[in-house]
N, C-alpha and C positions, 0 to 999 in steps of 0.2 A: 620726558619721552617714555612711552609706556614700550614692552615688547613686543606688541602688534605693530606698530610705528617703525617698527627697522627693520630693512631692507632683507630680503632673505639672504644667507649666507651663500658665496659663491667658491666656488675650488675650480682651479684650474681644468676641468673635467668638463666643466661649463662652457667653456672657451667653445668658441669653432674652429672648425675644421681649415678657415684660410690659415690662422695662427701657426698651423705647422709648415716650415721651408717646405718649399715646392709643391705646398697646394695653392694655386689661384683663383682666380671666380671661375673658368672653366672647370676646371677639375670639382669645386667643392660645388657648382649646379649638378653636375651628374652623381657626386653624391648625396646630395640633400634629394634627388630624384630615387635613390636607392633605400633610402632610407636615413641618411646616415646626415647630420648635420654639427652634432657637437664631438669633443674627444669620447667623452663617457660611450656615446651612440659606439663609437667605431672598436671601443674596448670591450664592447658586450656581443659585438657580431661575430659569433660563434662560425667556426667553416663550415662547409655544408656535408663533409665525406672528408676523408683521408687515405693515402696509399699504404696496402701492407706492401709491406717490400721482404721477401723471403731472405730464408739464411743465407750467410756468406758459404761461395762452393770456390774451390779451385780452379782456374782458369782451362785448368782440362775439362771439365765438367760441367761448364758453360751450355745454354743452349743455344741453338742455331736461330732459334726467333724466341722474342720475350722477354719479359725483368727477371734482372737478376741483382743479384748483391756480391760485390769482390770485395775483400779486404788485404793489405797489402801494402809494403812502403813503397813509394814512387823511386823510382830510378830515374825520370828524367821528366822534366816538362820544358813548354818552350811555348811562348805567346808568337803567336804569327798576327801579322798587319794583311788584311785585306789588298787586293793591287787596285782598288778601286779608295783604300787611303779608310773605309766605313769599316767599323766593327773591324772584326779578325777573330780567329780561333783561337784555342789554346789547346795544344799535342799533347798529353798524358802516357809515358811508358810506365807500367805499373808491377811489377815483381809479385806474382800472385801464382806462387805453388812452385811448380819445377819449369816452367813455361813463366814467360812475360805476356804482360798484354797491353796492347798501345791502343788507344783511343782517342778521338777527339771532340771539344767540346763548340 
């Protein structure tokens, strides 16, 4: 058997896109529609844009509309249950300067 005669080499990269948990035939037709059908494909799809996200400010100094960045140890959180039993939130109090700041996700 000469080296032309075998098979080309294959790596897990080759695989498709059903191979990984929780993609199905649905999910992997509208990728293969996007472009995207092997692992390799989906490791080379570059993003298209990214968010700057500005410096961290003190919770006083926050704006009133807009991105911002807090940094800060959490003082408390608390996962809440929807009353409809779907999804829920989660409460965030966050220790950010001489002021707290509470949020929710």
């Amino acid at each position: 058997m000469s080296a032309t005669d075998l098979p080309a080499p294959t790596t897990p990269l080759d695989d498709p896109l059903e191979s990984l948990s929780g993609v199905g035939a649905a999910r992997a037709r509208a990728l293969r529609a996007a472009g995207l059908a092997t692992l390799s494909d989906l490791l080379r799809r570059f993003p298209r844009g990214h968010d700057h996200l500005p410096a961290p400010s003190p919770a006083e100094d926050l704006p009133a509309a807009g991105v911002a960045t807090v940094v800060g140890p959490i003082r408390s959180r608390r996962l809440r249950s929807s009353r409809r039993g779907r999804g829920g939130h989660l409460e965030v109090e966050l220790d950010a300067g001489r002021s707290g700041l509470r949020f929710t996700l």
